[in-house]
N, C-alpha and C positions, 0 to 999 in steps of 0.2 A: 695293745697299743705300743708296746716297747720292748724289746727285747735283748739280751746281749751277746752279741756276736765278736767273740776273739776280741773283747775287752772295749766292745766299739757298742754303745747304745743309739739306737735310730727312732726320730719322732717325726710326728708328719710336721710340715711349717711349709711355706714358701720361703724358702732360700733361692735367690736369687735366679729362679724362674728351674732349682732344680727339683724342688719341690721336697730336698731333705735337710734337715738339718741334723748333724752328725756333733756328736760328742764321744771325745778322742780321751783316753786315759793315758796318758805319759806323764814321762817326769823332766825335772829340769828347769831352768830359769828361759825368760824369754826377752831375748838380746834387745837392751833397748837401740831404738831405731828412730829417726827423724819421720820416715816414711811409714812405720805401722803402728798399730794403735796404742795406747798406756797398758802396761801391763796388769794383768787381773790380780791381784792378789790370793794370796794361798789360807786355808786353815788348817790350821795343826793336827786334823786329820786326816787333810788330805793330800795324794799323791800326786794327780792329774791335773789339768786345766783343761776348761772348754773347748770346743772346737766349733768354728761356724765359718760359712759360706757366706758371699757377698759379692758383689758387682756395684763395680762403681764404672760408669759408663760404658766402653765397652768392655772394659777388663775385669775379669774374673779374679778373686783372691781367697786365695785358703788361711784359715788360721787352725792349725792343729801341732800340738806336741811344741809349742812355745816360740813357732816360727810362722813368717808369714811366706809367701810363696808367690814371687809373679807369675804370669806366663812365660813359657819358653823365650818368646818376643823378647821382651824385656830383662829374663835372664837367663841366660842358655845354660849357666851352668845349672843352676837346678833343675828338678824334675817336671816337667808341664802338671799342668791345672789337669784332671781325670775329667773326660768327657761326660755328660750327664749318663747313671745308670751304673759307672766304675767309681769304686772305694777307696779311702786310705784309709787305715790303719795304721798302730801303731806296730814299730820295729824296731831293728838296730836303727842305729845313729846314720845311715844309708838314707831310712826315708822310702825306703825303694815301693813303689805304687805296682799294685797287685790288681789285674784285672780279674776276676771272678763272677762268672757266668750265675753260679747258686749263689753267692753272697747278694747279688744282683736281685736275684726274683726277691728272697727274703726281704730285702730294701724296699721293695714295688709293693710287697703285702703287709710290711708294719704300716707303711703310709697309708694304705687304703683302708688297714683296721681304726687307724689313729683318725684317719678323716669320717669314721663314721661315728665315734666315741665324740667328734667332737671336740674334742679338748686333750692339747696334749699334756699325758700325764705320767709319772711312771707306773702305771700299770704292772708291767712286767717286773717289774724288780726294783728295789730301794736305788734313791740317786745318789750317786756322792759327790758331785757337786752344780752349780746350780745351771739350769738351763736356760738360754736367753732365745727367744724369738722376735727378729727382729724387722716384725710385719709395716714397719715406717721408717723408711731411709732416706735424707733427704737429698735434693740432687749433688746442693756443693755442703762442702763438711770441712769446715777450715780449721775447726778442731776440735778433738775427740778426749772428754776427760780423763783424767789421769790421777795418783795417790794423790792428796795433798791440796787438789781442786775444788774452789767451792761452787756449790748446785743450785740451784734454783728448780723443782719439779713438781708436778704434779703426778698422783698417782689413783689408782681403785687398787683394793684390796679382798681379793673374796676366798675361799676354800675351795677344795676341787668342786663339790656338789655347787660353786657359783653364788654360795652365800657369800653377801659381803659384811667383814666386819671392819674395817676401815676404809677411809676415801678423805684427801684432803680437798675435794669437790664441794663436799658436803658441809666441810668446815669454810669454804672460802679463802683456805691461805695456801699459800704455799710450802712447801717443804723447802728450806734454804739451810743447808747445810755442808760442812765439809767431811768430803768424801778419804776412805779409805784409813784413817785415824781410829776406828773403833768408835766411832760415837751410830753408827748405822749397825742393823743386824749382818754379821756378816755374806749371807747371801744379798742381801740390797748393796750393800760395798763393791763385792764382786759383781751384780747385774747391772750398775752402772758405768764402770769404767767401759773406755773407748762409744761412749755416746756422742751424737753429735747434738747439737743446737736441734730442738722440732723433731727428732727421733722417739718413735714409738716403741718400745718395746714389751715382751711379755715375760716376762721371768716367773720361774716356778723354782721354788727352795725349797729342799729338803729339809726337814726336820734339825739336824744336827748343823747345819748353818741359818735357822730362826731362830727360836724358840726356844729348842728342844724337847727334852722329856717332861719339862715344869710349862711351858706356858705361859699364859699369862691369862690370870683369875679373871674366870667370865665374862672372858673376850676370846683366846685363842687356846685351845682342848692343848691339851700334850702330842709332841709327835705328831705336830701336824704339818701337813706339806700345803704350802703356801702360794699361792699365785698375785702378782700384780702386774698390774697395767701402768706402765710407766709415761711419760711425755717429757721432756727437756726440754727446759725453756730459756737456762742460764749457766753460763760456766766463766767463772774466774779463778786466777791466784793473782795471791798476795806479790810477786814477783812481777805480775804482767805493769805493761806500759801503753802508755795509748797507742794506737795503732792508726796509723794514714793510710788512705790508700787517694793516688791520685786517678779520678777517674778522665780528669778531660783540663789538659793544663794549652794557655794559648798561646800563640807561636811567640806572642810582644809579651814581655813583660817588663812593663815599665819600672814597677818598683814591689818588693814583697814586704808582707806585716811583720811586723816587728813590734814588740814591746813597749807599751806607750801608744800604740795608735790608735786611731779612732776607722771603725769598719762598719760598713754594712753588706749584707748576707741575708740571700736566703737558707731556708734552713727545713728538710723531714727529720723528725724526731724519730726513733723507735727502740722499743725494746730487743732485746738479740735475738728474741723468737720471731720477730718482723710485728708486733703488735704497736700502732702509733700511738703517739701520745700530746705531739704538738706537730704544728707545724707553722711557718710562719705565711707561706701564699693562702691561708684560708683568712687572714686578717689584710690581705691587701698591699701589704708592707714590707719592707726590711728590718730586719733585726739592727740595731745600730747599739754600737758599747763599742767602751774601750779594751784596747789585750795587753794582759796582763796586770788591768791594776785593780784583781781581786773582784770585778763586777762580773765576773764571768765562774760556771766551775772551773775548776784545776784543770781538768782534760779540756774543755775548750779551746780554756786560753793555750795549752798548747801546741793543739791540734793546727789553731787558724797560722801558727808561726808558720812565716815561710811562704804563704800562698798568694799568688798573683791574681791581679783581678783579671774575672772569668774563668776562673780556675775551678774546677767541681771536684769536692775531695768526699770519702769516705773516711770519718772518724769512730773508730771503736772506744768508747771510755770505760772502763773497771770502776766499779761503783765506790770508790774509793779515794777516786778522782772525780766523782760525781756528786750524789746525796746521799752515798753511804747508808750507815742503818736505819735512819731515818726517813726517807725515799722524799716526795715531793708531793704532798695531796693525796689521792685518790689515783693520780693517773703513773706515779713510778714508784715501786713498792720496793719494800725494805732492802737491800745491796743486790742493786740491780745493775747491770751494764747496760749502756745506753750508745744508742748509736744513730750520729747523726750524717744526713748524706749532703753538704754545705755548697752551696754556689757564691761564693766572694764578689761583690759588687761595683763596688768599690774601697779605697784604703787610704788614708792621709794623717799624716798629724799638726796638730795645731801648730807646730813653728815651722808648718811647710810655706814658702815663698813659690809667688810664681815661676813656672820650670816653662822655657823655652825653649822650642828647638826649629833650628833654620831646615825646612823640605827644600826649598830652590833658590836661590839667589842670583837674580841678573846681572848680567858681568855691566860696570861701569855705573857702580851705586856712587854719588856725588851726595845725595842729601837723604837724612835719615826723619822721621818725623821726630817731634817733638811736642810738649804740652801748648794746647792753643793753636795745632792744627786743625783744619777740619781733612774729614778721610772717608773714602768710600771703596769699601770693600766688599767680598764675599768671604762667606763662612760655610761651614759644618759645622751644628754644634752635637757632641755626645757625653751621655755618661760615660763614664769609667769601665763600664763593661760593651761599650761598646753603642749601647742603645742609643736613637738619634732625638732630640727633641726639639719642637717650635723654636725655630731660629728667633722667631718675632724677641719672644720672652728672654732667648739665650742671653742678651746682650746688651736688652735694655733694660728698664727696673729703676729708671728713675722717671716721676711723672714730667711730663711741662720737656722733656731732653726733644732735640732737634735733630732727631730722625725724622727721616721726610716722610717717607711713605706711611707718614705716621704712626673560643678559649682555648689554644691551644697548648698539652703540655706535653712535659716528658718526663721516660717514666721513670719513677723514684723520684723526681723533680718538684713538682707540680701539684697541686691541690687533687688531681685527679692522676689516674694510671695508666693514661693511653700512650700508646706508643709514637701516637702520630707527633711531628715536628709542629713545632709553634708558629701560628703564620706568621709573613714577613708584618715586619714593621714598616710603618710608612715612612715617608723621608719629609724629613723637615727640613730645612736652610734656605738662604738665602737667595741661591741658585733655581730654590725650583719657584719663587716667585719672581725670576726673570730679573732680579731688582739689586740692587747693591742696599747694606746698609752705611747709610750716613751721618754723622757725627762728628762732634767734637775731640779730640782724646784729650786728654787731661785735664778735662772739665771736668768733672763729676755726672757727665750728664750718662753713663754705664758704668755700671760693677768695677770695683777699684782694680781686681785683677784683668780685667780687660784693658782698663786704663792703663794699666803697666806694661800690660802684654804691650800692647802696639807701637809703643814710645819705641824707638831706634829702628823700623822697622822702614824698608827701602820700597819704592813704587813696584813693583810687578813681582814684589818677595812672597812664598808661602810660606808659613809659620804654623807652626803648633802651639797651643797657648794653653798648659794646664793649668787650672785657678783650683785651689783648696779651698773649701764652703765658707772658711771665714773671709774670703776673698770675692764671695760670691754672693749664694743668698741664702747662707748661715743655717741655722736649726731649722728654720721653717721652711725654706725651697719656695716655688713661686706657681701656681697654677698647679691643673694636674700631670704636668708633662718634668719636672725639675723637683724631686725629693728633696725635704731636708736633709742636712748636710751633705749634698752629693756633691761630689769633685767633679768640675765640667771640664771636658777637651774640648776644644776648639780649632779645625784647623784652614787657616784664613788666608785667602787672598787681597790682597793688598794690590787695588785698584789704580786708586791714586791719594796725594793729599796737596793741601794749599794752604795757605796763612792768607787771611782777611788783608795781610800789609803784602803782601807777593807784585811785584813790577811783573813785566812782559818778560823774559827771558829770552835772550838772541843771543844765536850762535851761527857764527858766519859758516858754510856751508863750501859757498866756491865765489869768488870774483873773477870779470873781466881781464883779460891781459893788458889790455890797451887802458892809458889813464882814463880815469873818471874826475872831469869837472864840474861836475853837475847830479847831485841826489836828488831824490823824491824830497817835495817838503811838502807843507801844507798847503791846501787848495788847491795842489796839481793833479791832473789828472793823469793815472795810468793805469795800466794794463798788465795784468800778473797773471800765472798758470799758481794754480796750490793744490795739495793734496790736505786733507785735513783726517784726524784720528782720534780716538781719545788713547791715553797713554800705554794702557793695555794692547796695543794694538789695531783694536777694534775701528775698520774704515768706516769714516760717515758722508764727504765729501770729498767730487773731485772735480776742478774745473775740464780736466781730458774728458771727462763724462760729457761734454755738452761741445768737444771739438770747438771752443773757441775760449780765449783767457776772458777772465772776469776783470770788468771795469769800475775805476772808483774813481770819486774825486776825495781827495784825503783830506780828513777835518770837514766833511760834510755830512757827518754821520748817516752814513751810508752802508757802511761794514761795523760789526762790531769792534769795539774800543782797543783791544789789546791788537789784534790786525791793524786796524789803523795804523796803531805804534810801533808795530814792526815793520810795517812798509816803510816810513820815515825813515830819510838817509840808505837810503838804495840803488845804488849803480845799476843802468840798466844792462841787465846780463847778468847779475848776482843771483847767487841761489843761497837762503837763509833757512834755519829752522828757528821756530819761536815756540814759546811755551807759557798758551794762555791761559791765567786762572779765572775761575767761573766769574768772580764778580768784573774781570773788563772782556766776558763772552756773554752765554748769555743764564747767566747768574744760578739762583738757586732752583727757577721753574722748568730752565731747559727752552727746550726748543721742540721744534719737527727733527727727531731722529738724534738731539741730541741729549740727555738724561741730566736733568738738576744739576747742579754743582761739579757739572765735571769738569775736568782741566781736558784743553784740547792742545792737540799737539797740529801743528803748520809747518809743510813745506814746501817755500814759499820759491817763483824766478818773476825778478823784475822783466818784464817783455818790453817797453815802452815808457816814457812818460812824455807829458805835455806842461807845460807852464798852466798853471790854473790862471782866474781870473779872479777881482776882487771879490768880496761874499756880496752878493745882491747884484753884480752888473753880469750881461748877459752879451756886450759887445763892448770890445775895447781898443782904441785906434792906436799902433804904436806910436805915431807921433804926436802932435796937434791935430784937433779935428779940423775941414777944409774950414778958410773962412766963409760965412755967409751961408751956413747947411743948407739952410732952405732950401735956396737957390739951387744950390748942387742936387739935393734929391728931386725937386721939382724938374722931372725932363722934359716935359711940352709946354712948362711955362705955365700953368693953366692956374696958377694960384692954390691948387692941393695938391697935396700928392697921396693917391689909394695905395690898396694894399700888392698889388702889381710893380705900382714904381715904387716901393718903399723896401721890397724883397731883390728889383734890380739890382738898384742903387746899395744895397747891406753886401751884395752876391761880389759885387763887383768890388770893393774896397776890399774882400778879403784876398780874391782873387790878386788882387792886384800886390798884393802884402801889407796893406796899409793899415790893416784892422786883422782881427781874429773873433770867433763867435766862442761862447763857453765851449769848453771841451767836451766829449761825452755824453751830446745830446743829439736829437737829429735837428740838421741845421736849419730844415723847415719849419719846424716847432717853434725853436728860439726865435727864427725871424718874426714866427707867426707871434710870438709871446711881446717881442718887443713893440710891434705896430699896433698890438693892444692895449700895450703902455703909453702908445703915444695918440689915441684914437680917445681923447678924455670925453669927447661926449657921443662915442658909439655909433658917429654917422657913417662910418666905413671910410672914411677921408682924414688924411692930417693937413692942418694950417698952420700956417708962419705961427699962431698965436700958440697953437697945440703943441708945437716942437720942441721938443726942453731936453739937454741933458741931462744926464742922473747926477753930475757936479752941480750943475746947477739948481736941481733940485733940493740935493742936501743945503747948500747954499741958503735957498728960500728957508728950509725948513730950521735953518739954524738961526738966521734972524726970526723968523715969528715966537721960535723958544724964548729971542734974547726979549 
């Protein structure tokens, strides 16, 4: 099974796919190194230290004679790694690598004697010092123990013949201990240093580093050579500190935790062997506490300092910093390290005010909102990390308010370990229901920080509007879209707004050159070209759309109310813009094509006007009327006059200038309308009796009141 060659003993193992493991007899100390493993410690009767083989990715490493060894690659001036099948030994201080063809075979037939025994052992000759086979290596090894280190391991314990006389499997605990101090037998000392986390090992002690020649009373014989199966499951010192690692930090970061704040996170829990113990997406939730004031361990609350939400960190805590000797139940056992792999959520603290910030501001901002506007905007609404939720909920939250419209995870992340990405989220706001929300602001009728948000806030401005929960909807959140205490973004366009008391606003545009004597007043008739918008831009009408101006008689409610008012006092030739609010357009229900409560924007060119007529007359003579009407409409004398000569006779006095018919209607109609006024008993004829002016009428109709 073993044999010694030129101070060099060879056992079968897989070493690093060389299939030897080699134990090197030198002397000397071994230079400590940031980059190689903790040094083995020595017993006081021995000369040499171990020697083993290993591959950590693609790089081969030697540890023999108290040095470690890159490859050439990596350091030229040393000696290259020996090809599988060539030896090192020890020598001078040179180091110098001796290819030998017989050392070779002998090498190929200890292994194949050792692989048939089965077990490697020292067969061939007494050990002097302990042999480590190290059949479990795990891929990343971030650190390997060292003197001074406390352990955490599991182990079997048997003799060569595979008897076992200890196992802490058996007992259910674990062995926690610090290494390298004499409180271990000194081959267990030396066969754990340079372990990693989850590393297997098989160590075999010679006699004079167990035991020895006494033993231990019927349990382990004298001079016995010892074998255990080792596992690592935990390594700390007293010196260590928490450890971050950030795995995924986001491009924005608004604000980082700090001391005093209130967070939520999610959270995998694990032991340093990767064994779990909490986590918090199998409860559905975020972990929420404050950092720093003692609700959290030690290493937590350190760990979370500093992290931006959406930020995914890697925290290592030294059990020290954790639950200490004590552990936590059942599920983290006596000084253990604990490692959690943290997704930040969001982060706020109670005396945070609403945080504003302007995205776009329209140049020629004149008016800001203020409390006891109403406003109709779009939104975004998200948590803090980002996620988006029901705009509906985002922003309302008061009942009876006058708003109109009335598993995938990732891995280390995630309640599960796939690697696949988490689907998309869907999108909520305001946008995708085509709709504005509308409101009040400084009512009370949305969440106080929205309230705030919008106050100062200009027509076509976008805003970002962060609210802290107590601004929002506090410990309890709203629905299942809005956690307790979560910080809501919001980032909102601002549509338009209006005040209940708002006039027409006019602003002259361009006037005539040539004087104007004569405006638009009421009851006149004219004729305008307008384009019409809501404030955002957004076309809704156009009179160029129908190739000809739109006609009004003003004060006949005919047009809506704020146009009305803006036509009034109009030069014809003027160009104006106006700026009407919903209740004198068409108020809170809208229109065809025009949305509830919005403000519309007019611009407006007087084309024409006419002189109106009084309300209720449909023909009006500039002078006196002829004397004797009758007479004058009757043209053939014949005692009536039909609807032929009553149409003549109206045709021709306009003709002539003497009369004017209403404006703005067709003149056949009104004629038609007047000789139906004058036709009292329907026979198709007027008579002298039938004939009455509209003065006259009111006349009659004043005395029968009196």
């Amino acid at each position: 099974m073993g044999a010694n060659l030129d101070g060099l003993a060879v056992l079968s193992s897989d070493c690093s796919g060389l299939g030897l493991l080699l134990q090197l007899h030198a002397s000397g100390p071994r230079p400590a190194s940031s980059t190689s493993p903790a040094p083995i410690p020595r017993g006081p009767a021995r000369a040499g230290v171990g020697m083993e083989c290993r591959k950590r990715g693609s790089q081969l490493w030697e540890e023999g004679e108290g040095v470690w060894r890159p490859p050439r690659s990596l350091s030229p001036s040393l000696p290259a790694v020996p090809a599988p099948g060539t030896m090192l030994r020890a020598g001078p201080p040179s180091h110098t690598l001796l290819r030998l063809p017989l050392l070779l075979l002998l090498l190929l037939l200890v292994q194949a004697v050792g692989r048939g025994l089965g077990r490697a052992s020292p067969a061939g000759g007494p050990l002097e010092d302990v042999v480590i086979e190290r059949y479990h290596i795990p891929r990343v090894c971030p650190r390997e123990v060292q003197m001074g280190d406390f352990v955490r391991y599991h182990y079997n314990g048997t003799f060569e013949d595979g008897k076992k006389f200890d196992s802490s499997y058996d007992r259910h605990t674990l062995v926690a201990i610090v290494v390298g101090v004499g409180r271990l037998i000194t081959g267990m000392d030396r066969g754990l240093m340079g372990m990693c986390v989850n590393e297997r090992r098989r160590l075999i002690v010679p006699p004079h580093l167990g035991y020895g020649s006494i033993g231990v009373a019927g349990l382990i014989p004298p001079d016995a050579t010892l074998y255990f199966d080792v596992v690592l499951l935990d390594v700390w010192n007293k010196e260590d500190t928490v450890q971050v690692s950030t795995l995924l930090r986001p491009p924005h970061c608004p604000r980082m935790v700090q001391d005093s704040d209130f967070v939520r996170y999610h959270y995998n829990g694990t032991l340093l062997d990767g064994t779990a113990f909490d986590t918090s997406y199998s409860r559905g939730g975020t972990y929420d506490t404050y950092v720093g004031s003692g609700w959290l361990i030690k290493g937590m609350d350190q760990g979370l300092l500093g992290m931006c939400p959406g930020e995914r960190r890697k925290i290592i805590i030294p059990p020290f910093l954790a639950y200490g000797e004590k552990g936590y139940g059942t599920v983290i056992p006596s000084q253990a390290s604990l490692v959690f792999h943290v997704l930040l959520i969001d982060v706020h603290n109670p005396k945070d005010t609403v945080q504003l910030e302007t995205l776009e501001l329209p140049p020629g901002c004149v008016r800001r909102a203020v409390a006891g506007d109403f406003m109709r905007y779009h939104y975004n609404g998200s948590l803090m990390d980002g996620t988006l939720f029901d705009s509906r909920s985002g922003v309302g939250g008061q009942a009876g308010g006058p708003e109109e419209d009335g598993g995938g995870c990732l891995a280390g992340w995630g309640p599960c370990d796939s690697l696949a990405a988490p689907p998309p989220l869907p999108l909520y706001c305001s946008y995708s229901r085509n709709h504005t929300y509308n409101t009040y602001v400084g009512q009370g009728y949305i969440i106080p920080g929205m309230d705030q948000g919008l106050q100062g806030s200009c027509m076509g401005e976008r805003r970002r509007i962060t609210i802290p929960p107590h601004l929002a909807y506090g410990e309890n959140g709203t629905g299942d879209k809005i956690p307790g205490s979560a910080v809501l973004i919001f980032d909102v366009h601002v549509i338009d707004f209006h005040n209940p008391a708002d006039p027409v606003e006019i602003k002259t545009l361009s006037r005539p050159l040539e004087t104007c004597n004569e405006t638009a007043k009421l009851g006149d008739f004219v004729r305008y070209h307008y384009n019409c918008s809501l404030l955002d831009g957004t076309r809704l009408f156009s009179s160029h759309d129908y190739g000809a101006p739109q006609e009004a008689t003003l004060g006949a409610h005919k047009v809506i109310e704020g146009l009305d008012t803006g036509l009034q006092g109009m030069c014809v030739g003027e160009r104006r813009q106006l700026v009407v609010p919903p209740h004198l357009a068409h108020g809170e229900s809208g229109a065809r094509g025009v949305p509830g409560s919005a403000v519309l924007l007019f611009e407006v060119e007087l084309v024409s006007r006419e002189d109106g007529l009084p309300t209720g007359y449909l023909f009006v003579w500039h002078e006196d009327p002829p004397a004797n009407l009758f007479e004058h409409m009757d043209l053939n004398k014949d005692g009536e006059v039909p609807a032929e000569e009553f149409s003549t006779f109206i045709k021709a006095q306009v003709s002539e200038g003497k009369g004017r018919l209403l404006p703005g209607q067709d003149p056949e109609k009104t004629i038609g309308d007047m000789f139906q006024n004058q036709d009292r008993n329907q026979d198709g004829k007027i008579t002298a009796e039938e004939l009455k002016l509209k003065s006259d009428e009111d006349q009659e109709r004043v005395h029968e009141e009196l």
